[in-house]
Wavefront OBJ file of the C-alpha trace (Angstrom):
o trace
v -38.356 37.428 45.915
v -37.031 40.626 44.804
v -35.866 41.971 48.183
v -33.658 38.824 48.262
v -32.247 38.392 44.795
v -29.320 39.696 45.375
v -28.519 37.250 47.813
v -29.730 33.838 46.623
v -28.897 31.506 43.333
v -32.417 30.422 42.980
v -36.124 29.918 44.537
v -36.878 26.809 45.916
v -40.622 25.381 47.294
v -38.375 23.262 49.732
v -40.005 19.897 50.210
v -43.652 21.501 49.924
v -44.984 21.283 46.300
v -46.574 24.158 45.160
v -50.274 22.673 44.562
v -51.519 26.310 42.848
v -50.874 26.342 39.485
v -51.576 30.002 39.773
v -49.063 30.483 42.361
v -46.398 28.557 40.349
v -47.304 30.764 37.053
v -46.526 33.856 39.354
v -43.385 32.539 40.897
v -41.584 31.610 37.608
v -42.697 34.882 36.182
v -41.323 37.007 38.853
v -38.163 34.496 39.019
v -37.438 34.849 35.237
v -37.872 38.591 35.474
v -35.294 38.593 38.277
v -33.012 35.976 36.103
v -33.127 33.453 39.131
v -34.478 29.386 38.722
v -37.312 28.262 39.932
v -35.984 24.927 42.293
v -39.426 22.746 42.436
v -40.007 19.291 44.771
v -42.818 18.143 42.646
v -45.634 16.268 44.876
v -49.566 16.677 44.092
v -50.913 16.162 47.735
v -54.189 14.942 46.578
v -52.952 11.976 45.303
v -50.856 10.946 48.894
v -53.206 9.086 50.065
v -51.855 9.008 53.559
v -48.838 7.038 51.671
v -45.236 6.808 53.090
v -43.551 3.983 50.798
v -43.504 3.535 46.976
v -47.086 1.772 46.060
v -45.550 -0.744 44.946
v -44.270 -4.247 45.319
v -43.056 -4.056 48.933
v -46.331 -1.928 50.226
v -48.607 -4.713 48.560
v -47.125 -7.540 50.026
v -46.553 -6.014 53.954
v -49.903 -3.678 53.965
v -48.385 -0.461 53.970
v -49.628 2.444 52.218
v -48.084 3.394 49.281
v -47.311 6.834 47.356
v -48.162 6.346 43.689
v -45.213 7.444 40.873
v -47.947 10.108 39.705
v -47.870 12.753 42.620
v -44.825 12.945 41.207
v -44.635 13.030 37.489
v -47.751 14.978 37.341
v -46.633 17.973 38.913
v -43.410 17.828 36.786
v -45.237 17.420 33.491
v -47.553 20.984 34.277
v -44.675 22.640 35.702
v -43.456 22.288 31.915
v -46.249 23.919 30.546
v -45.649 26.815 32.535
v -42.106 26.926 31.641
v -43.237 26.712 28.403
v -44.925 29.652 28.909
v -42.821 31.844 31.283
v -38.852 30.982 29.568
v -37.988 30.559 33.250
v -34.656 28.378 34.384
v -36.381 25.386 36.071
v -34.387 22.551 37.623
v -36.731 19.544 39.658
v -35.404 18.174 42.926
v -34.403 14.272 43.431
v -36.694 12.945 40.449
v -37.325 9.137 41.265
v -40.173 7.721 38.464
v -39.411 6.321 35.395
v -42.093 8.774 33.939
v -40.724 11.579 35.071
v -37.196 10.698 33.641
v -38.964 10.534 30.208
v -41.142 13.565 30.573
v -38.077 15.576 31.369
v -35.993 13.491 28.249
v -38.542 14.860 25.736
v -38.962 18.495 27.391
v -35.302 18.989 26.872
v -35.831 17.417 23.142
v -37.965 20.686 22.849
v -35.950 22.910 24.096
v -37.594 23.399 27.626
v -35.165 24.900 30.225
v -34.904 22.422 32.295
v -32.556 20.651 34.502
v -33.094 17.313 37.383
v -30.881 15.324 39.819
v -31.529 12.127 41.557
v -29.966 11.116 44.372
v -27.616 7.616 45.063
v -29.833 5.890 46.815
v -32.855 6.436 43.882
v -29.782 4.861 41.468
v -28.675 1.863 43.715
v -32.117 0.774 45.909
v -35.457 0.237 44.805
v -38.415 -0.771 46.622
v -37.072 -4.739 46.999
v -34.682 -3.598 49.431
v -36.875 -1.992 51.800
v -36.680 -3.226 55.435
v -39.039 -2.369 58.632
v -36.782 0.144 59.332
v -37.108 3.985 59.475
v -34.013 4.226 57.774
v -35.533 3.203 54.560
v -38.388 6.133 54.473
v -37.538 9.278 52.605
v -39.302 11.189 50.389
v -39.491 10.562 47.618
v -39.651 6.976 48.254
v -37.449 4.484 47.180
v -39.366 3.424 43.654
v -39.675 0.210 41.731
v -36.292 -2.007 39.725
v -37.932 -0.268 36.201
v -38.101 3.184 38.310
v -34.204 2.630 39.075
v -33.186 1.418 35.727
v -35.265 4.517 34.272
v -32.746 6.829 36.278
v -29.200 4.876 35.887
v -30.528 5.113 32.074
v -31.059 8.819 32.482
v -27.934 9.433 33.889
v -25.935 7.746 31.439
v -27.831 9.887 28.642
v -27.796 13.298 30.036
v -31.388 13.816 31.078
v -30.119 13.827 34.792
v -27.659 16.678 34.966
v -26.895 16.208 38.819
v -26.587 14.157 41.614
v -27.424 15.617 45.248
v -27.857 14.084 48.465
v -30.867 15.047 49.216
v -29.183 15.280 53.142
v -32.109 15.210 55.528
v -30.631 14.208 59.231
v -33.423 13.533 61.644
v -32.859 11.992 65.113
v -32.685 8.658 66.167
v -35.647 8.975 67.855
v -37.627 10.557 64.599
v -36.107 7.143 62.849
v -36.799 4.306 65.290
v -40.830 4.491 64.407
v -40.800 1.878 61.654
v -41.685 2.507 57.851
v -45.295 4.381 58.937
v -44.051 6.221 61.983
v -41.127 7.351 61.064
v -40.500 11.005 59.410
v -38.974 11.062 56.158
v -35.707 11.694 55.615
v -32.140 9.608 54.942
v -28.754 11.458 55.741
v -25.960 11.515 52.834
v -23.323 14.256 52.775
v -21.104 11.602 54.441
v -21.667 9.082 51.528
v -22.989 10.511 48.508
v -19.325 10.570 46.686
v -18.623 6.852 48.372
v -21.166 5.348 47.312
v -21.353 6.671 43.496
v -17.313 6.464 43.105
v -18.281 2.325 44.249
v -21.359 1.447 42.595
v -20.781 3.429 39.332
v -17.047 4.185 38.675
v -15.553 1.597 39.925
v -17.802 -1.046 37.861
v -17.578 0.980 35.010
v -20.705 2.253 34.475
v -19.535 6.093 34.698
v -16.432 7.828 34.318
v -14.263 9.806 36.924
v -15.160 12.770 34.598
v -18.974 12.312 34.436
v -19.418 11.560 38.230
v -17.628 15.032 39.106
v -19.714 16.800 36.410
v -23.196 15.390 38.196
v -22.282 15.695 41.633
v -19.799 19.857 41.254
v -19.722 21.166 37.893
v -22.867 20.922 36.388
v -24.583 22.446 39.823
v -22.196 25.227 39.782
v -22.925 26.125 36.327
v -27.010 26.042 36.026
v -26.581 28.008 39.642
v -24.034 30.450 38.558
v -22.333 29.177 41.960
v -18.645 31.142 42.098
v -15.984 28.441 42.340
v -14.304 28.901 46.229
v -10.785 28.515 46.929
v -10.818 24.838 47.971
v -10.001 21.475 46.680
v -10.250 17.981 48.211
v -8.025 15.033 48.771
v -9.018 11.399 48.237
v -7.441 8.323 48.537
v -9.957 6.208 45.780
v -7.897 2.979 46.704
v -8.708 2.688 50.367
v -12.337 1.439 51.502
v -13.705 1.326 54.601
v -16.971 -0.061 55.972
v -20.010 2.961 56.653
v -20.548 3.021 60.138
v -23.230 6.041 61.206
v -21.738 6.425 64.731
v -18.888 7.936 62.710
v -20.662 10.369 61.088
v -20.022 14.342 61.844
v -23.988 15.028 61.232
v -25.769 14.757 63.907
v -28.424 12.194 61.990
v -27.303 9.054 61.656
v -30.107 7.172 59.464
v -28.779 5.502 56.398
v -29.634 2.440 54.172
v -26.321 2.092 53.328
v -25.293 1.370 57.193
v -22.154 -1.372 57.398
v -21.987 -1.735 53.461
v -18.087 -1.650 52.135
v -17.715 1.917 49.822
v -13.976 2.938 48.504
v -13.019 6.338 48.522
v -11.648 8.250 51.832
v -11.763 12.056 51.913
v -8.576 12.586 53.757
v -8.793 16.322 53.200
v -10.542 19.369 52.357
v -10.134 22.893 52.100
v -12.800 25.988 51.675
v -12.069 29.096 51.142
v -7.993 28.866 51.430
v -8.924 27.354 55.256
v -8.761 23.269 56.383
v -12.450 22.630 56.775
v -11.658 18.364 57.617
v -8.502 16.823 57.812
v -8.974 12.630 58.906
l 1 2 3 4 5 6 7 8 9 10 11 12 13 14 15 16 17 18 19 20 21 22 23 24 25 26 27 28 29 30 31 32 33 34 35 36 37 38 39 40 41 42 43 44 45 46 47 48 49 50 51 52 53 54 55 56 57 58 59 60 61 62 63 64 65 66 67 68 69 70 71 72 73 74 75 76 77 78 79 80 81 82 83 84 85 86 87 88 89 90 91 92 93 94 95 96 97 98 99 100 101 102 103 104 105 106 107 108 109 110 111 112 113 114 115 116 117 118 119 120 121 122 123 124 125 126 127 128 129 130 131 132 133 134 135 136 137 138 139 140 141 142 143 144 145 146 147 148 149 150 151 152 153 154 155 156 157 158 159 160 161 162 163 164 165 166 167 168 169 170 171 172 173 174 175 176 177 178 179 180 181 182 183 184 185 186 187 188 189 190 191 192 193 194 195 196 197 198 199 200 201 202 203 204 205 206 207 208 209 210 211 212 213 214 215 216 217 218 219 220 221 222 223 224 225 226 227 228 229 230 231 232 233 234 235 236 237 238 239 240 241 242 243 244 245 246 247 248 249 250 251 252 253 254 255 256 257 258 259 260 261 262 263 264 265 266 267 268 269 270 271 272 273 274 275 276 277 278
């Protein structure tokens, strides 16, 4: 961790909760001594279970086995005790339980460092909309209607800080195994701002403002990320229908496959150079 400080905005388990809590004690205490966060997916692996849906509703009624809310919130809640002890930034990955949005509410009440995102498709499907499709299996899973209400509710209130896309493009190949034999994994660079600007913005529900704090500026400022010289232009009046053979990423799995989104990127620019142009 040290011999790559200088080179990184944070540490990050990377889809592989850390099951020690020993090992998590000594990676916040060498992060906070370097002045770096700690990035955690939270996931206690004893309580899996062999589970690759939500355990609920949907994995009841179609015998499939389900991943219960608590190998989540569990490893949230004693990551906070650590914190607690350490002082070290911690942000969670993709939070999806309605627990875990209030055990991260009443850590911040405290004064615990700590920041979350979700991701859209945690705030627009739950587990009524799964399908026998691959497409619908990420991880976490898509939770119960309380679970999503939970998060649109934490959002709104400023437990959730950001919004990610938790962008995990598999092949179609790795998709086309059904809901058990399928890896985990939806893409959603190529929809995330789409599908938030449509669902949320346009209905009302969030402001132009808030939507670009949760999905650039809040990021950029718990990360200490340096602003690039780049902008991009959108035309929010023109929709179009999602079609994944017109994605750039080379996965193509996505729930939100032929649903109508506004918002076309017609330009962008990194760095003073034309990254896309449509």
């Amino acid at each position: 961790m040290e011999e790559i400080a200088g080179d990184v905005i944070g540490f990050s388990d990377d889809g592989r909760g850390v099951q020690s809590d020993e090992m998590m004690l000594l990676a916040m205490q060498k992060a906070k001594s370097l002045n770096l966060p700690i990035v955690a997916h939270c996931e206690v692996n004893s309580l899996l279970n062999g589970g690759y849906i939500h355990d609920g509703v949907y994995a009841k009624a179609h015998n499939h086995k389900g991943i219960c809310s608590m190998s989540e919130w569990a490893q949230i809640a004693r990551d906070i005790e650590l914190v607690k002890k350490t002082g070290v930034k911690y942000h969670v990955c993709h939070i999806s339980t309605k627990e875990s949005v209030d055990i991260i509410r009443k850590a911040k009440k405290e004064g615990v460092d700590i920041t979350c995102e979700t991701a859209p498709h945690y705030l627009i499907l739950s587990d009524k909309d799964l399908k026998e499709d691959g497409v619908y299996k990420m991880n976490p899973p898509l939770r119960g209607e309380e679970d999503k209400k939970a998060l649109i509710e934490g959002v709104l209130d400023g437990t959730i800080d950001m919004i990610a896309t938790d962008h995990a493009p598999h092949s179609e190949e790795e998709k086309s195994k059904g809901l058990s034999g399928s890896v985990f994994g939806i893409v959603g660079i190529e929809t995330a701002f789409q599908l938030m600007y449509t669902h949320f913005v346009k209905t009302g529900v969030l402001s132009m403002e808030k939507l670009l704090d949760l999905m650039v500026y809040n990021a950029r400022k718990r990360f200490n990320i340096k602003e690039d010289l780049g902008f991009s232009v959108w035309d929010l009046d023109a929709n179009y229908t999602i079609d994944p053979k017109d994605f750039l990423s080379k996965g193509k799995a996505t729930p939100f496959a032929y649903e109508t989104v506004y918002g076309v990127n017609l330009l962008t620019v990194v760095n003073g150079k034309v990254a896309y142009k449509k």
